[in-house]
N, C-alpha and C positions, 0 to 999 in steps of 0.2 A: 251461604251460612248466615243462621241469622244470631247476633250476639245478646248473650245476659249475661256475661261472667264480670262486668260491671258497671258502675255508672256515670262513667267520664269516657265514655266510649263515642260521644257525639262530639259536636264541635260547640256552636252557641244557639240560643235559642235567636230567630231571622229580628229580634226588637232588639238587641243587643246587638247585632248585626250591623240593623240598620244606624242606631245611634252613637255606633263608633264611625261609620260612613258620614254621617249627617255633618257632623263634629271632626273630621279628621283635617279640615286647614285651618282649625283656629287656634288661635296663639295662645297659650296657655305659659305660667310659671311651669318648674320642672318640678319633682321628689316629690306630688301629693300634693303639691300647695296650689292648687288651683281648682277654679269656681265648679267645677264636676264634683270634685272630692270631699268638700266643702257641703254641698248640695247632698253628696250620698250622707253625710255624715251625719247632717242635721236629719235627716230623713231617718237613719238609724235612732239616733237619741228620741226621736218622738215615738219609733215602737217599743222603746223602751223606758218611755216616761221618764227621763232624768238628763236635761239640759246640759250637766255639768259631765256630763261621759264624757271618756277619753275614747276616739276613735282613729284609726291606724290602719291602714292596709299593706298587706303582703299579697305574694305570690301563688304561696301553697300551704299546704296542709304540714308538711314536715320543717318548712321554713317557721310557719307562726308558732310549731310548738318547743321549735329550740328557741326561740329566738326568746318568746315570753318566759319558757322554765330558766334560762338563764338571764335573762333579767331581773326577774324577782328571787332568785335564789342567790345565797351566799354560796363562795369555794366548796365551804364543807355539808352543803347539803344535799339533799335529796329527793326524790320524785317518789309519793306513793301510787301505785297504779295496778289494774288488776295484769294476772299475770299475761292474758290472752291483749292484753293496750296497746293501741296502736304504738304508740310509743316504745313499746319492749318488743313488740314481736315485729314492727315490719317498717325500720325508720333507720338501718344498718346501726343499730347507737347512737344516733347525731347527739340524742343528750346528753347522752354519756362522753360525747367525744368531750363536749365544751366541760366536761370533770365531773357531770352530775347523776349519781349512780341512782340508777331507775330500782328501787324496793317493789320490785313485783311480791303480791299478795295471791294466792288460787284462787280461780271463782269461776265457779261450775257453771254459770248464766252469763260470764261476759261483764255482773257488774260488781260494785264493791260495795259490801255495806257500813254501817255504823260503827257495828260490833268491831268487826274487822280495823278499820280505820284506827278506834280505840286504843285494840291491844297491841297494832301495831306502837302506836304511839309511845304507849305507857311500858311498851316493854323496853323501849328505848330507854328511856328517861330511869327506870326503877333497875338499870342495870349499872351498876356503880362502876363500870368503865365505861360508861357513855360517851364520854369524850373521842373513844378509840375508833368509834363508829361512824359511819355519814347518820348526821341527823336528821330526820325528816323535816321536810321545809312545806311541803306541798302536799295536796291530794289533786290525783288527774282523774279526770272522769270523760268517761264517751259519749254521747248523748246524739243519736242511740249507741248503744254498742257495739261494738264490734261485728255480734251477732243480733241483730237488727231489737233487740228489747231496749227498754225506756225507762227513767226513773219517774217517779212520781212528785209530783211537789212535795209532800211530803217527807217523804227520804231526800230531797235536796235539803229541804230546811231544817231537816234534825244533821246533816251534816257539816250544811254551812255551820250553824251554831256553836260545834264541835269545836270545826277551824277556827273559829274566829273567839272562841274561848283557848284557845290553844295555841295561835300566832301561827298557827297553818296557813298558805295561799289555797284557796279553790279555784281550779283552773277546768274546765268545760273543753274538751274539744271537740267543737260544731262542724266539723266536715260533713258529715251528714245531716245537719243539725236541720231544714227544711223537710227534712221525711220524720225526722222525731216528735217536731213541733207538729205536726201536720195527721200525726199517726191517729187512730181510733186508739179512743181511753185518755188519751196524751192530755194533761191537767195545765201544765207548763206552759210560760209567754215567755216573750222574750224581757218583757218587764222582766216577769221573775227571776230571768236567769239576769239582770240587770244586778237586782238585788242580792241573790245570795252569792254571787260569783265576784273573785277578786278580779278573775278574766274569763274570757271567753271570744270566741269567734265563731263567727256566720259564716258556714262556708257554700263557695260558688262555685268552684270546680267542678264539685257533683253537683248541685242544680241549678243548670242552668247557664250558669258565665261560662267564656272562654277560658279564663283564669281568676284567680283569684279567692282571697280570706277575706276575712273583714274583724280584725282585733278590736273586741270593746273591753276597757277597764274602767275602774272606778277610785282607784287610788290617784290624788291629787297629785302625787311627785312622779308617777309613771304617767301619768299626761304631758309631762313635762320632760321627762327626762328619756320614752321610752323611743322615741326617734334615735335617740343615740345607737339604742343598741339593734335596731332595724339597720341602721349602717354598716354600724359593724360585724353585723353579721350577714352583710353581701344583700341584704332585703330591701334595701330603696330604691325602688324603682325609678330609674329617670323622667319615663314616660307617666307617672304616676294616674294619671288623668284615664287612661283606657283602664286602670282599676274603680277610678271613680263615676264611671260613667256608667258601668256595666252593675254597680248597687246601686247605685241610685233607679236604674232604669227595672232591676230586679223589685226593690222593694217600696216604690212609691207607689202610694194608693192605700195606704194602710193594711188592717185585714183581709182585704181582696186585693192583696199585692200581685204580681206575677211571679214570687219567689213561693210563696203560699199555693200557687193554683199549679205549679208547675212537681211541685214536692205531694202534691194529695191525687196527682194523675198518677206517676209512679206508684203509689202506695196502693191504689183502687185496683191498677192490673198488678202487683204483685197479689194482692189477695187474691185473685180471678185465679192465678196460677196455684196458690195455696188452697184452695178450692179444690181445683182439677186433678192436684194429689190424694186429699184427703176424701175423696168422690172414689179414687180408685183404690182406696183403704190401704196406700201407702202413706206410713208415720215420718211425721214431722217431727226434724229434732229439736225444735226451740221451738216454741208462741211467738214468733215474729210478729210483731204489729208494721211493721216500715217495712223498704221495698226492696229487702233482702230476705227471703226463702232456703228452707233447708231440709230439701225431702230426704231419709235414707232410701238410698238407691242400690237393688244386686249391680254387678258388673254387668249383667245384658241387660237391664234397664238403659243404665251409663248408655252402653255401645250403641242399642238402640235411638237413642237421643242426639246421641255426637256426632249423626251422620246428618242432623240437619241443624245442632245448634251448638254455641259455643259456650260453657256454663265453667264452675269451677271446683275441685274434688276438697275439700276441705277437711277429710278428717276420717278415719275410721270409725263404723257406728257400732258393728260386732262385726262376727267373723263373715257373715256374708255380705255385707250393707256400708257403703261407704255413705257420709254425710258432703249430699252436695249444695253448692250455692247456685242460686239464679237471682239473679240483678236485675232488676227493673229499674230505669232511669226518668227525668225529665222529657227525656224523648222518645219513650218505648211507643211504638205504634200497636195501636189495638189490634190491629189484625196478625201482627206477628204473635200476639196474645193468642188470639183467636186457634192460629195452628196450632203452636205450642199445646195448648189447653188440649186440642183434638188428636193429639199423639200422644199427650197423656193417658189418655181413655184407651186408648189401645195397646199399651202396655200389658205385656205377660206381669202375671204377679209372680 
C-alpha cells in the first residue's frame, strides 16, 4: 500500500537524522536555552530580516495554536477563523477549551477575506449589546489552507492593516507553511509574513522534522513574557535542543535552504498528479497550487485506487462524485508518483 492521505506520514529527512546523532552526548542547558536553539533562531530572524524577533519552539501544530491564541487573547475574546480552520474543524476545541470561542466565518475556498473580516467586526462593535458577546480579538489565517490555496501578499497586507487599525492580533498558521511559500504564484517571504503578522509559525512536522513548530512574534512584551505561557500550557520541552537542532538544520542556507527544497519536491509531484487527473478529464475541485490534490472521484474510481493506495474522502462533490485528497510530502518518492500517475490514465470515466 503505497500512502498520500498525508504528509507526516514519514519520519525525518536522514540530515536531521544525522544531526541529532552527531549531537546526542553534548551537554547542553534544558527548556530551549541552549546553543542549537539559539543558532535555529538567529538563523530564523535573518530569513526574516528583523533581528529583534521573538522566537520560541513548540512541539506541534495544535499545541502552537492554543498556546499563542491564548496568550495574546483576553477571557473575553475571540478567534476569527474561516469555517473549514484548522482550528474549528479538527483541534477537538483546544481553543475553546482554554475559554476562547472560535467565530467561524463560511468560505467557500478555505480562505477569509477582507470584506468578511470587516463585517464581522463591525457587526460586533455596531451592536449596542456588544458587551454580551465574545469579542473578537484575532484573525487566524492558514497559509495555505486548509484546501491547499494561498494568499497573496496583497490580501495579507490589506488585512494586516485592518487588524492593526482595529487592535486585532494576526495570527498565520504555518503547519504547512513550506509548501505555501514554495507554491507556483506564491508572492510571500517569510520577511513578509515577519512583517504583517502579530505571530506566526514555521512548521516542521510536515516538512521535514521529526517534530516540531517554530513560533515567530514581533511584539516586545510576548518575547518576554510568552515562555510563560509555553509552560503553562505543558509546551516546554525539557529536551528543548532536538527542536533546535532540527531548524536550524532545516533552514540554514538561506533561500536554498533544505526546508525550501524539501516543501517545492512535494509541490512538483503533487502537480505531476494533478496533471494525471486533469489528462483524464476528471475535475478538480479546488486550484491547489501546494501539495494537497483534490480530484472528484465516482465510487469505482475510489475503489479502484484503494486497492493499491491510501488517500482520503473529504467531502461529497454531487450525487455521484466524492471530493478526494492525495498528499504529497517531503518525502514522496517519484516513482510511487510515477504508478500512481499510470493508474490514473486507466481509470473508467
Amino acid at each position: 500500500m503505497i500512502l498520500f492521505n498525508s504528509d507526516y506520514i514519514e519520519g525525518a529527512h536522514p540530515a536531521i537524522l544525522d544531526a541529532l546523532s552527531r549531537t546526542n552526548f553534548v551537554q547542553t542547558p534544558g527548556y530551549g536555552e541552549d546553543k542549537y536553539c539559539e543558532e535555529a533562531r538567529e538563523i530564523i530572524r535573518e530569513h526574516c530580516g528583523n533581528k529583534a524577533l521573538g522566537v520560541q519552539f513548540l512541539v506541534g501544530g495544535t499545541q502552537a495554536n492554543v498556546t499563542v491564541i491564548d496568550a495574546l487573547l483576553r477571557s473575553y475574546q475571540g478567534v476569527i477563523s474561516a469555517d473549514s480552520g484548522h482550528i474549528n474543524v479538527h483541534e477537538t476545541g483546544a481553543p475553546e477549551a482554554t475559554g476562547h470561542k472560535i467565530i467561524a466565518l463560511p468560505s467557500a475556498d478555505g480562505r477569509l477575506s477582507l470584506q468578511q473580516i470587516k463585517q464581522c467586526y463591525e457587526s460586533h462593535w455596531s451592536d449596542p449589546a456588544h458587551e454580551h458577546t465574545v469579542q473578537p480579538g484575532m484573525v487566524y489565517l492558514s497559509c495555505p489552507a486548509e484546501n491547499g490555496l494561498i494568499y497573496t501578499k496583497a490580501e495579507l497586507t490589506e488585512i494586516s492593516q485592518y487588524c492593526r487599525s482595529n487592535g486585532l492580533y494576526l495570527f498565520v498558521d504555518g503547519a504547512r507553511l513550506g509548501y505555501g511559500l514554495q507554491a507556483e504564484g506564491c508572492d510571500i517571504t517569510l520577511a513578509d509574513l515577519a512583517q504583517l503578522c502579530d505571530a506566526f509559525y514555521i512548521g516542521g512536522t510536515k516538512v521535514g522534522a521529526l517534530f516540531g513548530e517554530a513560533v515567530v512574534f514581533s511584539d516586545k512584551e510576548m518575547h518576554r513574557s510568552f515562555r510563560y505561557a509555553i509552560k503553562q500550557h505543558g509546551g516546554m520541552l525539557a529536551k528543548g535542543r532536538l527542536l533546535g537542532i532540527q531548524f536550524a538544520e532545516l533552514l540554514r542556507g538561506g533561500t536554498d535552504c533544505l526546508y525550501f527544497k524539501l516543501a517545492k519536491h512535494a509541490n512538483s509531484e503533487a502537480m505531476r498528479i494533478r496533471r494525471a487527473f486533469e489528462e483524464k478529464n476528471i475535475t478538480m475541485w479546488i486550484p491547489s497550487v501546494t501539495n494537497m490534490q483534490f480530484p472528484a472521484l465516482t465510487k469505482e474510481q475510489q475503489k479502484i485506487l484503494a486497492e493499491k493506495y491510501l488517500f482520503e474522502v473529504w467531502g461529497k462533490y454531487d450525487e455521484n462524485r466524492d471530493i478526494v485528497r492525495f498528499c504529497t510530502s517531503w518525502a514522496t518518492r517519484s516513482d510511487a508518483v510515477d504508478e500512481l500517475c499510470n493508474d490514473i490514465r486507466k481509470l473508467p470515466q
